[in-house]
C-alpha positions in Angstrom: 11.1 30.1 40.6 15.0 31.4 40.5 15.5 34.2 42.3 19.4 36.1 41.8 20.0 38.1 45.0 22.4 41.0 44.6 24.3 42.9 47.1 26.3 45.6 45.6 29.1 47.2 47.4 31.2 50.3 46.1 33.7 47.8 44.4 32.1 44.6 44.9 29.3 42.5 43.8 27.6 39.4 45.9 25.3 37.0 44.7 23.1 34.1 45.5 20.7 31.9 42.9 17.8 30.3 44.7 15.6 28.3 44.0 12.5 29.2 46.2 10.4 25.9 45.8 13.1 24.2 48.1 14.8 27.6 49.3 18.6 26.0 48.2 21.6 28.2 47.2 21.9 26.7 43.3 25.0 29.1 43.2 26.9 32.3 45.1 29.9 34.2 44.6 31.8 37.2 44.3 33.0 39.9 42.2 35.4 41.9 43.7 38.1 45.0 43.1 35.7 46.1 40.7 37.1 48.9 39.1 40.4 48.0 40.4 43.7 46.6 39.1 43.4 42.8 39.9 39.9 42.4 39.6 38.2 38.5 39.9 34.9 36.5 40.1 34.9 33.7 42.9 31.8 31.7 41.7 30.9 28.7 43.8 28.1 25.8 43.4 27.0 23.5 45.9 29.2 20.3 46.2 32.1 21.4 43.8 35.2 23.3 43.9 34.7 27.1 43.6 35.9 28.7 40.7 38.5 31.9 40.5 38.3 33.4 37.3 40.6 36.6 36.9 39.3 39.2 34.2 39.0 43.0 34.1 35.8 44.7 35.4 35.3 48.4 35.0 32.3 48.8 36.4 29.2 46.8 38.0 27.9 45.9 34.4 30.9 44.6 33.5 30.8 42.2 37.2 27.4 41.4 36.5 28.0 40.1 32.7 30.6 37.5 34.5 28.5 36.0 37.1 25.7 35.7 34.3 28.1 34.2 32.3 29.6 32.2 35.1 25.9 31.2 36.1 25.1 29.6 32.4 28.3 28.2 32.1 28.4 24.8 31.1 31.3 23.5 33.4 30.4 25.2 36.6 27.2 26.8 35.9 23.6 26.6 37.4 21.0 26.9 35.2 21.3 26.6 31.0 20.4 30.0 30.1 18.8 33.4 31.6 15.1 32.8 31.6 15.5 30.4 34.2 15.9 33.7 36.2 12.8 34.7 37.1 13.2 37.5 39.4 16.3 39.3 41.2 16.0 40.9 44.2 18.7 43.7 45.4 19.7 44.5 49.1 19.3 48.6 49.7 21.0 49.9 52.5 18.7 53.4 52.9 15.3 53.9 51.9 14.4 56.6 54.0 11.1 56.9 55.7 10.1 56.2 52.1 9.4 52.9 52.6 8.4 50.6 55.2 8.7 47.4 53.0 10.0 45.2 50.0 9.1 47.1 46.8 9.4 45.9 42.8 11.7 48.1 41.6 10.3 51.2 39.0 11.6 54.5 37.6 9.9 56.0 40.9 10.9 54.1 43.2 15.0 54.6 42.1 14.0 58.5 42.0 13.9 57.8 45.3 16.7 55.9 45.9 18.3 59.0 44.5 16.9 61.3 47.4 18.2 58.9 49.9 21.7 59.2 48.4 22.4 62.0 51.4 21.4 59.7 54.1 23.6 56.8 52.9 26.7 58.3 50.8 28.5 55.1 50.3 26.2 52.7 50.6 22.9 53.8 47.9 25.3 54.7 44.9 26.7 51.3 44.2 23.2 49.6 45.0 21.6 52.2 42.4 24.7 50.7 39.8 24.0 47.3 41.1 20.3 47.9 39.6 21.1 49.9 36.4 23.4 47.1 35.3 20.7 44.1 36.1 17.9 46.2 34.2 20.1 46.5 31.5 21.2 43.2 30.9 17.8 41.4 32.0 15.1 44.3 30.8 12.2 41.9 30.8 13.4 40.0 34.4 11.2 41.7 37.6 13.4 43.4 40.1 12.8 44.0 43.7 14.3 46.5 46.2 14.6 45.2 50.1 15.5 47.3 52.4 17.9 47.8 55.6 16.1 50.1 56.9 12.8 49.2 56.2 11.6 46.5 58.8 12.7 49.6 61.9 9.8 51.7 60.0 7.6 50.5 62.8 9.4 52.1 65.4 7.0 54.6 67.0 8.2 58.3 67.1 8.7 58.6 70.8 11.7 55.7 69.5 13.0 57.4 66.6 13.2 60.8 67.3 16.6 62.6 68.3 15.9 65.8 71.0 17.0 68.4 68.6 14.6 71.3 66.9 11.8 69.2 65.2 12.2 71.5 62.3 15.5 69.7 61.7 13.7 66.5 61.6 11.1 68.0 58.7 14.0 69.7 56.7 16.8 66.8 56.8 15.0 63.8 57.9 17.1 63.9 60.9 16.0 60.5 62.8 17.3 57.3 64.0 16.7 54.8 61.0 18.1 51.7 62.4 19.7 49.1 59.9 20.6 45.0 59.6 16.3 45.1 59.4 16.6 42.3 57.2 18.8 40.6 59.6 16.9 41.1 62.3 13.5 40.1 60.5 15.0 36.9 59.4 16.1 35.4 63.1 13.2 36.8 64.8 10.7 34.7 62.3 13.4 31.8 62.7 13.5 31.7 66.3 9.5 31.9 66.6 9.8 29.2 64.3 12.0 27.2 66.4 10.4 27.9 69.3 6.8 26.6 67.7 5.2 29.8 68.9 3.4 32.6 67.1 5.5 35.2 66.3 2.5 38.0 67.1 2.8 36.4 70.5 6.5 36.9 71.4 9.0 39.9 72.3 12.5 39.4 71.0 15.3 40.6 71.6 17.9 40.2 68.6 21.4 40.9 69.1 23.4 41.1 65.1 26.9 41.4 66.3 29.4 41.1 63.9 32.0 44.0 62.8 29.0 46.2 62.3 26.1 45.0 65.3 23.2 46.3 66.9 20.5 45.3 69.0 16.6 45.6 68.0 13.9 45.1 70.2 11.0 43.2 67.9 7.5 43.0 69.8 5.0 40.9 67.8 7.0 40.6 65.0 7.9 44.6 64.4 10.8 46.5 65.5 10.1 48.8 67.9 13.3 50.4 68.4 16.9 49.5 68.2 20.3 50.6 68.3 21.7 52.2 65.1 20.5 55.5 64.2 20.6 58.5 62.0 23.9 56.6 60.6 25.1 53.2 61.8 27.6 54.5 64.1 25.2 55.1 66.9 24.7 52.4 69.5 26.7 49.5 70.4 30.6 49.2 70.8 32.1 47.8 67.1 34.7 46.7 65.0 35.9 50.5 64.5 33.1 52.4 65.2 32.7 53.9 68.8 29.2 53.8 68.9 27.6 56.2 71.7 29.4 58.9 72.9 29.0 62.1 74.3 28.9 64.5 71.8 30.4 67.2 73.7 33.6 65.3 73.1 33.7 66.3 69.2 33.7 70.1 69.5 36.1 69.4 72.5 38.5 67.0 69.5 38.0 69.1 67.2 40.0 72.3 69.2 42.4 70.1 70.7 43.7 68.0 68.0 42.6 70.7 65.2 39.9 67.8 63.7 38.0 68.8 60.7 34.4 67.4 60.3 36.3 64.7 57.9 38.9 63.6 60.4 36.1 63.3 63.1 34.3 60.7 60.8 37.0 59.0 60.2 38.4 59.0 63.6 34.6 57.9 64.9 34.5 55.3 62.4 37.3 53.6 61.1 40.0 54.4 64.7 37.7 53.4 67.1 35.6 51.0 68.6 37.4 47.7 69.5 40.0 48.2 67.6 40.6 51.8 69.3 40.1 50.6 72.6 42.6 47.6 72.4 44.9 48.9 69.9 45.1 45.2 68.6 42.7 44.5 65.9 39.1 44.5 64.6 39.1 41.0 64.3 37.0 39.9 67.9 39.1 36.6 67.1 42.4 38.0 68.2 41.0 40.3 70.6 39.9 36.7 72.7 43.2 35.2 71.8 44.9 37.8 73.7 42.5 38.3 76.4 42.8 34.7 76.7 46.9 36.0 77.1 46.3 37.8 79.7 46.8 41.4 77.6 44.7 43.9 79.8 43.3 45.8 76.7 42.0 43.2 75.3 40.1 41.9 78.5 39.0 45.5 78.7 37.5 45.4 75.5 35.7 42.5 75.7 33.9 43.5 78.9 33.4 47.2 77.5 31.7 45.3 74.7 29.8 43.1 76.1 28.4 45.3 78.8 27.1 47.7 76.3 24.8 45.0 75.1 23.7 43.8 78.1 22.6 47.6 78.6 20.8 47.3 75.8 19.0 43.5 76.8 17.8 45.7 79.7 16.8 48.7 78.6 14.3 46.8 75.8 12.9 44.3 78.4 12.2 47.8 80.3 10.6 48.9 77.3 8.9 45.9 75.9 7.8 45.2 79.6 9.8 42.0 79.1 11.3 39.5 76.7 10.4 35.9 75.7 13.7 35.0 73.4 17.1 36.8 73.1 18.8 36.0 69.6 22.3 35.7 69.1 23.1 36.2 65.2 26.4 37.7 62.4 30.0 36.5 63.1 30.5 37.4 66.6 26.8 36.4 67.9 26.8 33.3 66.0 30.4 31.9 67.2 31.7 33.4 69.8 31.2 31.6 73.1 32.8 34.0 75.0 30.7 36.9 74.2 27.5 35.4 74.3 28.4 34.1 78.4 29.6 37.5 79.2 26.4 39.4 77.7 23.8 36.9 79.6 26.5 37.1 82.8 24.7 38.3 86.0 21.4 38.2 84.1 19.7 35.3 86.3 17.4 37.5 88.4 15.8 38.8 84.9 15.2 35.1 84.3 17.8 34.6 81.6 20.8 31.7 82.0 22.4 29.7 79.7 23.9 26.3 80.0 27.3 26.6 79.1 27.6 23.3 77.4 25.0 24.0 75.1 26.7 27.7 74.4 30.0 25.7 73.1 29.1 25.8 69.6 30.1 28.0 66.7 27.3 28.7 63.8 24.4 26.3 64.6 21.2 26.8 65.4 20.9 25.7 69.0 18.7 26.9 71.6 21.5 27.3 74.4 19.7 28.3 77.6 19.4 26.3 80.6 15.4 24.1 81.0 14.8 26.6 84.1 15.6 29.9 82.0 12.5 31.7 81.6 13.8 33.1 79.0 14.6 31.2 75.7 18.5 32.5 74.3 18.9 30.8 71.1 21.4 31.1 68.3 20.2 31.8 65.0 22.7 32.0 61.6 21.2 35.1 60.2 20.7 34.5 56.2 19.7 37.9 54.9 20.3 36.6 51.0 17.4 33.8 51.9 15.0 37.0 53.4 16.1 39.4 50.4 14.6 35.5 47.9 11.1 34.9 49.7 10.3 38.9 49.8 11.2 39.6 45.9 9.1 35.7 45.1 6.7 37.0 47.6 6.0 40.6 45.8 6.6 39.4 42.0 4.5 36.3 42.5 
């Protein structure tokens, strides 16, 4: 079985071809400016050179008739012709409290994307485009929805709900929702794996930090609570999004620098975060480059960063009433040494130490505590195309 995994963005297309009886990338790519002046396909296949091919794309139909065609092609395709496609699985950022799982795809179930399209603005239209195009260029192929916010649908309320009138909670679905589920599924079930325990057996605390990141305490293999909310801007320090504040301060912005409701989003989540509190980049990258200079910003913003998680470690082995594994996963979990010492820093007495030769690795799967850590800390690539595969074969088989 060939599974196509699409990830739609507002002017972009991703894709992986699996094949799910060995689980190996057969192809993956991407269509980008979409809709834009200068729009290409960057189409790559295991062992040979990836191909650039520069052609107009007005829409996501359009991006998805090129990697088909890029897919069959008989210089740098995959497979010979579409039916070896059995089933394509899309990533959805928002499905609500609508559902708490993978589901195949039906008139219904995009009526309900539709209803979501409030709670995620710029994230559920091009998904919704992303699976009008597929459906109409492979009618007869099964398609599968998978969820962001699906695998946090086993937070218990006491988790999810905000302290505002519970009426607003009925009449907007105001609630923390939580997102990167998939992400955080995947290494959770890896790191079990690795660790050669049942995953019913273990709390685990995973930590996806990349220019987006949050934190998601998983007991038994469910999320129990995490650290994104009704919106991903709630929770840990980012790229450009200032995670928790006091909200008192945007009434307070909003008289003093004459903010609209527009120019607080903006400010919130585009201005801020690392990049706001350096005034250097997004890019954790330079941000260590010029701590490692000596710039006092950027040393500040590493330990405001990294002391937000460790708030977090603790506050979900409080609430778990321990932890077994923490999980370092995305671009910053996955290779930056720095961060990863500075989170488990001063964490000893709560049984967690890592062995700092082990921690000098970028993007491998290495279990990098010390033998006398009580607690495992492991690093764990996240693959969230490889999830999105085995849950569309799963539900189509």
């Amino acid at each position: 079985m060939n599974v196509l995994v699409i990830n739609c963005g507002s002017s972009s297309l991703k894709y992986q071809l699996i094949n799910m009886e060995n689980e190996q990338v057969m192809a993956k790519g991407l269509a980008e400016r979409i809709g834009i002046d200068g729009s290409r396909l960057k189409h790559e296949i295991e062992g040979r050179d990836k191909v650039v091919i520069e052609k107009e794309m007005k829409n996501h139909k359009d991006a998805l008739k090129m990697v088909l065609d890029a897919l069959v092609n008989e210089d740098y395709g995959a497979i010979k012709d579409m039916s070896e496609i059995s089933a394509v699985g899309h990533r959805v950022v928002h499905g609500g409290e609508k559902f708490s799982g993978s589901v195949v795809i039906t008139d219904e179930v995009k009526k309900a994307l539709e209803e979501c399209i409030d709670l995620a603005p710029l994230h559920n239209p091009p998904n919704l485009m992303g699976i009008n195009a597929c459906q109409e260029i492979l009618p007869n192929v099964p398609m599968v929805g998978v969820f962001d916010t699906a695998f946090h649908q086993t937070m218990p309320k006491s988790s999810y709900l905000y302290a505002l009138p519970y009426e607003l909670y009925e009449k907007y679905g105001i609630r923390r929702y939580g997102f990167h589920g998939t992400s955080h599924k995947y290494v959770s079930q890896r790191a079990a794996e690795i660790l050669g325990e049942n995953i019913e057996n273990l709390k685990i605390i995973t930590c996806h930090l990349g220019n987006g990141a949050s934190v998601a305490a998983v007991d038994g293999g469910k999320s129990v609570d995490t650290t994104m909310g009704f919106t991903p801007l709630e929770g840990l320090i980012m790229g450009t999004r200032c995670g928790d504040i006091d909200p008192a301060i945007l009434p307070f912005l909003m008289e003093k620098e004459n903010l609209n409701a527009s120019d607080l989003s903006n400010l919130m989540n585009k201005k801020s975060g690392i990049l706001g509190l350096t005034g250097i980049s997004s890019d954790f990258r330079d941000i260590e480059d010029a701590a490692a200079a000596g710039d006092e910003k950027a040393i500040l913003g590493l330990e405001t960063y990294c002391k937000k998680i460790k708030k977090y470690i603790g506050a979900y082995m409080a609430e778990m009433g321990g932890v077994d594994a923490i999980v370092f996963t995305a671009g910053i979990g996955e290779n930056s040494d720095v961060v990863r010492k500075e989170v488990c820093k001063g964490l000893e007495r709560l049984g967690i130490e890592i062995d700092e030769e082990k921690n000098k690795v970028r993007g491998q799967e290495r279990i990098i505590s010390t033998e006398n850590s009580k607690v495992k800390v492991l690093i764990v690539p996240t693959n969230e195309e490889l999830m999105i595969a085995r849950d569309t074969a799963a539900l189509v088989k």
